[in-house]
Every structure is written in structure tokens, then in C-alpha cells.
N, C-alpha and C positions, 0 to 999 in steps of 0.2 A: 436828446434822450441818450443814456447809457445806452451804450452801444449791445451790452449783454441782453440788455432788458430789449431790445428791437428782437435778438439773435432769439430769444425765447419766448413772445410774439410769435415770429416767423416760424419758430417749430410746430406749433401748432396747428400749422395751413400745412407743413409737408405728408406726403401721402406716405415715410417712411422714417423714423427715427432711427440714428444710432447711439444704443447707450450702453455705457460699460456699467454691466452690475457688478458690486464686491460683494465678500463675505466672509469673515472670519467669526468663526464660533467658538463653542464652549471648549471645545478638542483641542484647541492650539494648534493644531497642525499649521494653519499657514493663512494665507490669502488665495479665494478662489476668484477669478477674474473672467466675468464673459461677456462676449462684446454681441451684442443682441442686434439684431436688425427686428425693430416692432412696429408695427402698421395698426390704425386703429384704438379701438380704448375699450372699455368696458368690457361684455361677453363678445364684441366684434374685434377682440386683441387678437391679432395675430404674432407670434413669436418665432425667429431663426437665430439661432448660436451659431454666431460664421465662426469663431474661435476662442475656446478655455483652455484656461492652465491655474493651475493651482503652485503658488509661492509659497516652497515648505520655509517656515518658519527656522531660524539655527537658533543653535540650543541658547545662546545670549540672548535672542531677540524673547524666547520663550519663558527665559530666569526671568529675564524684565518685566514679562505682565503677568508671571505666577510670584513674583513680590507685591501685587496687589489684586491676585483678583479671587473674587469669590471671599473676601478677609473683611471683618467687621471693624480689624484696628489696621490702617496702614500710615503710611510715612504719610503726610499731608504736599508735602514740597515734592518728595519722589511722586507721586499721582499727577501733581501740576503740568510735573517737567517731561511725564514721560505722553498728557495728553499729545500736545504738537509733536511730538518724537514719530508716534504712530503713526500719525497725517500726513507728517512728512516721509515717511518710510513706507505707506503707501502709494502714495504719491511716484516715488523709486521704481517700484515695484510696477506701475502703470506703465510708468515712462519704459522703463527696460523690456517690458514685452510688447510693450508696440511695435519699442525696434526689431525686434526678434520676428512681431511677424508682419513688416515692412507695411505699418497701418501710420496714414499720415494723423498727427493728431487733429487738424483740421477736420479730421471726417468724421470725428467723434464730434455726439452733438452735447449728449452728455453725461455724469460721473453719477450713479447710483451708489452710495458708501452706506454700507450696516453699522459699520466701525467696530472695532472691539469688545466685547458684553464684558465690564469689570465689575458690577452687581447687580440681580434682578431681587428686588422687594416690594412684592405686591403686601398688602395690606396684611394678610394671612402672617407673613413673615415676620412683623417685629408688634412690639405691644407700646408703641407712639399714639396716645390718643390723638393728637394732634395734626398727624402727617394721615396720606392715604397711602396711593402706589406710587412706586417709582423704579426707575432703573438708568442705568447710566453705561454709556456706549463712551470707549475715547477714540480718538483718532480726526483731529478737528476739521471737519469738511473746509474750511476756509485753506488751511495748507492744501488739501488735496486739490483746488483749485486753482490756488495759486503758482504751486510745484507742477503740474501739468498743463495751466492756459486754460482748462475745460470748465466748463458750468460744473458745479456740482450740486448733488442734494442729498446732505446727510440727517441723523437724528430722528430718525422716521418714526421711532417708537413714542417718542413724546407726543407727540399728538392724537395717538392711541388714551395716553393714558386722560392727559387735558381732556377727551372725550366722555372719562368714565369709564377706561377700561382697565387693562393689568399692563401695555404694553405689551404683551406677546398673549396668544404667538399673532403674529401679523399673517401667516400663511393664506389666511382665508381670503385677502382680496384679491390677491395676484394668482388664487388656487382659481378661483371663481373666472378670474378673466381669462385664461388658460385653459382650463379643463369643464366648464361646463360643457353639457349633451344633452341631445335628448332622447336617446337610445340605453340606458344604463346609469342606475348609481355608480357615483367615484366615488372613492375612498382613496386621499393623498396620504400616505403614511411618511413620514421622515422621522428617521433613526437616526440622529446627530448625536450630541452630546445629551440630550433630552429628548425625549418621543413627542412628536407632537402628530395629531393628525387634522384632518379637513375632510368632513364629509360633503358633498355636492350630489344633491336627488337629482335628480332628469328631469328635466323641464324646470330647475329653480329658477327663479327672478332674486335670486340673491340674500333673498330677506328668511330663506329656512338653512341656511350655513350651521353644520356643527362642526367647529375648529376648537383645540383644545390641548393644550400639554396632557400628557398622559401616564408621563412617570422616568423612570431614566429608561435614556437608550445605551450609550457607550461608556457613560461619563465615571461612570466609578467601576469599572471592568478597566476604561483605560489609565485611571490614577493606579488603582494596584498596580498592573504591569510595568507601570513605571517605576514605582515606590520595591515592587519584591523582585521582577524580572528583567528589569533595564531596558524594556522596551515600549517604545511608544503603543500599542496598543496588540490584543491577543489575534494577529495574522490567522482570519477564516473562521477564530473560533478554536483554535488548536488544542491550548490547555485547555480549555471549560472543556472541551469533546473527551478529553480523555480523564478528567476527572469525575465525581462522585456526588452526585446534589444534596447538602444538608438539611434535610426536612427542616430542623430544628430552625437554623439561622432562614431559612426561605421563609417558615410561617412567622418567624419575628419581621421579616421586612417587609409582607403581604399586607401585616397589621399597620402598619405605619399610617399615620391621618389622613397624607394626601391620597393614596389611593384610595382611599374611599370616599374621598369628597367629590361630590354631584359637578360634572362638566357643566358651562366651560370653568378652566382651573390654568393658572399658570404654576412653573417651578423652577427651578435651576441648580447647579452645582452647590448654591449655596445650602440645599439640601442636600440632594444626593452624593455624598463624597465621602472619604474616607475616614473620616474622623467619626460621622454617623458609624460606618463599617465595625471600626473597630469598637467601638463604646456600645456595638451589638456583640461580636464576638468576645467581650470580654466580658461581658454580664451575663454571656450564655456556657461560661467556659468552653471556649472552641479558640481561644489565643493560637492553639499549634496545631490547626486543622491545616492540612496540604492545598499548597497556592493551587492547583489542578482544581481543588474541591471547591474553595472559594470560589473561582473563576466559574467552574459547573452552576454554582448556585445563585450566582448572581446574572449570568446569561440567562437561566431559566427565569429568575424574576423578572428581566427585562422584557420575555417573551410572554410571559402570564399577564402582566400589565398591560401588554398590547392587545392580546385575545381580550382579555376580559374588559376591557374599554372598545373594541371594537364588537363586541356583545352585547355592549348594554345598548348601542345604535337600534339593535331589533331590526332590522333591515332582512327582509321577508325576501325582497326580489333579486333578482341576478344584481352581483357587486362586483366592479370591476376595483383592485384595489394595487393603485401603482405606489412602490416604494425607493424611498431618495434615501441620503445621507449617505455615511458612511459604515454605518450599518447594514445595509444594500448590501456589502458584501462580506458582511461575516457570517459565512455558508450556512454553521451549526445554531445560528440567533434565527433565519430565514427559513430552515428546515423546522426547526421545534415550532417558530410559528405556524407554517403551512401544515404540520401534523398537529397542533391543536385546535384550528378553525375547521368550519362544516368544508366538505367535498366540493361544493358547488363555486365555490371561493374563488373567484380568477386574481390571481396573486404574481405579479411581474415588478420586476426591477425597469423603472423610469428608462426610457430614452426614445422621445420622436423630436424633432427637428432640430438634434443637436442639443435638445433640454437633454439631461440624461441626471445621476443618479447625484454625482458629485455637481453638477452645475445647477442645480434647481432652484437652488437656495437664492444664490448670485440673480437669478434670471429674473426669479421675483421683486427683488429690490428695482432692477430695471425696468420691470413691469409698475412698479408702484410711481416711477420716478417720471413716466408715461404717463402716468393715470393723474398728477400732479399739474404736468406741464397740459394737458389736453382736457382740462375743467374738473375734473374730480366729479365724472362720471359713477366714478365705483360707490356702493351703497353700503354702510354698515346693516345690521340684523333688523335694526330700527326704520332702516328708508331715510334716514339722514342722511347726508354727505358728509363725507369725511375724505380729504385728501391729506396725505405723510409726505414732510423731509421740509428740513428749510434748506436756504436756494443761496449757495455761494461763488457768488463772481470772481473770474479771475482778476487779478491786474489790470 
């Protein structure tokens, strides 16, 4: 027998996995890395993040996959060459902060990879009668296995879709093995590059899950400040706070289809971005409105999408509602939320057992990659099984 194939057998029987989750999103920022100690599978998952770090991204590594991502025409040969590039540069990136915090790689059992998102096209998205959904991650889990020795399991979302589904958002099964209770509705909120959330009643068995993309979170607040201000993304909320909200361009972007299409719904950059932005700004004559007022108006849309998708829930009883991404901390997006949801609203920024707001994301892949190796426990809406990621051996 393959000796990986015993090693992943035997994981099975242990009363404790360790698995590094990744995750790089829609934001570019970088690779978030957490190395998870998880016990257990289904709602009996336990979860501990003994150590995260997040690998910012340099501005080459970042040219390289905004030459192809989110784009309907790219280089064909550049897309090939830069898949294994990814894999193996994450790969790097594993290696070098293991060292950094003196983790033998032998104690890692195994590699949870997201991989790269370079397009999400659910069905809604192109007029193919012939195709359905699909979406495409790079970063080929076989390097990442190879370049570290570690089991890996990447491509998690294909299996979502082979199911019948959009692909994303996947939050809901690693929300469920995590954060079910039976004392209080959750509500998992992540502010990434896109909004997605995961409602969890109290007392579910898994099968009344509402998980849902819900419209942009940061993703075209943070193209502008790159494109007008030079900077990677608007630090707390700074311009939009001190600028001007345009009615005008607000109720053009409120109107937009997918918000008002009936959850669950997926989306991505491939929508929300800046070339929508400006093909609005300029059919509304507002070409020379101040980057401040933009910023104002498009923070508020992002905030109005969350309230009003977190509305349409009806959720009568006490709602506890934790928020991740990196919108967690852009103060003036968290504040307009908290002032337009009811009173009763318990609204906190993620962090117990070392899951926190920037690592969540990571932890869930981990958690999936668990749920994988330990029978595929976890339940789709339907009571089917469904287990994500195929399984890459090292060397």
C-alpha cells in the first residue's frame, strides 16, 4: 500500500488532526495560513488555531494574477504557466513560516489549499446554453504537496458544483461544524472581497442552513483606492467617512439584478468592479464626483446589502451575529451596519479559539479538509453527503 494512503487511513483513528488551512481571496492581499489543531467531525468539531499569519502578496506576485483574474479574454499559455507558479509559491510560503515558527513539518498531518479564485461563473453569468456553473481556483494542490512532503486537498469547490450547486459560497459547512448551538441564532457574516453570510438556527440538524453571497463587501471600494489613491484598500473607512453619499449613483447600484435576486445566490468581482462603477458613473453624469463621495457611496451600498439581506432572514428571536473578513475592520462599514440593524442585534467581530476575523476563512478549509478525511459526515440542505477537495500525495 501507498504509504500516504495508510498515513490517511490512520488519520482517521487519531483523536486529533493537524491541518494547515490556506486562503487567498478575491482582495489579493496575500495568503492566510492557519495551522488548526481539530478533533472530531460534524457539529462534534472541535477547533484551535495554535498559529496564523497572513503572506502579503508583492506587487509582482499581485500584477501576475490581476493579468488574469476576473477577465473574460486572457493569455491562454500565461493562465497554464502561472497555474503551478501559484502552487509552488505557496508551497514557499508554507515552508518558510513553518520555519519561522519552529513547526516540524512531520507534525503537520495535512494541507487544506482554496487556491486562488481567477473566475466564479455560475450559470446567472454567461448566456452558454450548453454549460451550467463553474469556477476555477489556480494553485495546483499537487505542487503544494509535492514542495512541502504534506498530504494535500485542494479544488474544494468542484464538488460543490458536480453537486448542483454555484460553487460558493462553501461557508455553510464548516459554519455548521463550528458554530452550531443551542442557546441562540448565528449569523456568520464575512466581509471579504464579497459579502457572503451563513445563518445557523439553534438546535439545526444542518438541513435548515441559509448561506448566501449577498453582494460586494470590499471588492470595488478596494479597486478604486488602488486605481484613484494608490492604495491598497480605504484604512477604517477613512475617505468614505469623510465624504458625501450620492443618492443618485446609490439608487442606480441598489437597482442592480443580483440584489434583488431570491438567496441562496452566488457573485464575484466578475461583477462587482470597476468597470460596472464607472459605465454607472458615466451614464449618470457623475464622471468628476470626489473619490471621498464615491468611496461614501459605495461603503453605504455595501452596508445596505448586508442589512437588507440580513432582513429578509425575519429572525424574530435573539441573533447573535459574528463578523470575519477584512471588513471586520473597516470601522465606518461596521458602524453604518450596527446603526441600521434593530437594537437587539449582538454584533461582534470573530475571535474564540484563536479563529478570529482574518483567520476564518483559512480555518474552514481546514475544517472541510477534516470533514473529508473523517467520512464526510457533514450534510448538504438536502441530507445528502457531500465531502470537498481532491487529495494530493507527496513524492
Amino acid at each position: 500500500m501507498n504509504p500516504y494512503i495508510d498515513k490517511l487511513y490512520n488519520l482517521s483513528k487519531k483523536s486529533e488532526r493537524t491541518i494547515i488551512g490556506l486562503m487567498s481571496g478575491t482582495s489579493l492581499d496575500g495568503l492566510d495560513i492557519a495551522v488548526c489543531k481539530i478533533s472530531g467531525q460534524g457539529r462534534d468539531t472541535f477547533c484551535k488555531v495554535s498559529h496564523f499569519a497572513t503572506i502579503a502578496y508583492d506587487e509582482a506576485t499581485k500584477s501576475k494574477i490581476l493579468n488574469v483574474f476576473a477577465k473574460e479574454q486572457v493569455d491562454l499559455k500565461y493562465l497554464t504557466l502561472l497555474n503551478p507558479w501559484i502552487g509552488e509559491l505557496h508551497a514557499r510560503y508554507i515552508n518558510e513560516q513553518l520555519q519561522r515558527w519552529h513547526i516540524d513539518q512531520q507534525s503537520i498531518d495535512l494541507i487544506a489549499s482554496h487556491g486562488q479564485t481567477i473566475y466564479h461563473c455560475p450559470s446567472s453569468f454567461h448566456q452558454y446554453s450548453d454549460f451550467n456553473n463553474a469556477t476555477l481556483q489556480i494553485g495546483d494542490g499537487d505542487h503544494i504537496a509535492v514542495n512541502t512532503g504534506i498530504i494535500t486537498l485542494s479544488d474544494f469547490r468542484q464538488k460543490h458544483i458536480a453537486a448542483g450547486y454555484e460553487g460558493a459560497p462553501l461557508a455553510q459547512y464548516g459554519d455548521y461544524c463550528l458554530f452550531a448551538n443551542d442557546k441562540r441564532h448565528t449569523l456568520l457574516l464575512n466581509i471579504g472581497g464579497i459579502a457572503n453570510f451563513t445563518l445557523i438556527k439553534k438546535d439545526s440538524l444542518g438541513n435548515d442552513l441559509i448561506c448566501s453571497d449577498i453582494g460586494p463587501g470590499n471588492t470595488i471600494m478596494d479597486q478604486y483606492v488602488r486605481k484613484h489613491l494608490n492604495l491598497d484598500y480605504d484604512e477604517n473607512g477613512y475617505f468614505a467617512a469623510s465624504g458625501q453619499v450620492s443618492e443618485q449613483l446609490l439608487q442606480e447600484l441598489l437597482e442592480l439584478e443580483f440584489v434583488n435576486q431570491p438567496m441562496p445566490k452566488t457573485t464575484g468581482p466578475e461583477l462587482f468592479n470597476l468597470t460596472l462603477l464607472e459605465s454607472m458613473l458615466d451614464s449618470l453624469s457623475l464622471s468628476q464626483l470626489d473619490h471621498q463621495d464615491v468611496l461614501a457611496t459605495l461603503n453605504k451600498f455595501t452596508a445596505l446589502c448586508i442589512v437588507k439581506h440580513i432582513e429578509l432572514l425575519d429572525i424574530d428571536a435573539e441573533l447573535e451575529i459574528l463578523i470575519s473578513g477584512g471588513g471586520a475592520y473597516n470601522t465606518f462599514l461596521i458602524a453604518s451596519i450596527k446603526n441600521m440593524l434593530v437594537s437587539d442585534i449582538n454584533l461582534t467581530i470573530m475571535d474564540q479559539n484563536g479563529i478570529c476575523a482574518e483567520s476564518k476563512e483559512a480555518v474552514l478549509f481546514a475544517v472541510l479538509a477534516n470533514e473529508a478525511v473523517m467520512g464526510g459526515a457533514r450534510k448538504k440542505p438536502d441530507n445528502s453527503n457531500l465531502t470537498m477537495g481532491k487529495i494530493s500525495l507527496p513524492l
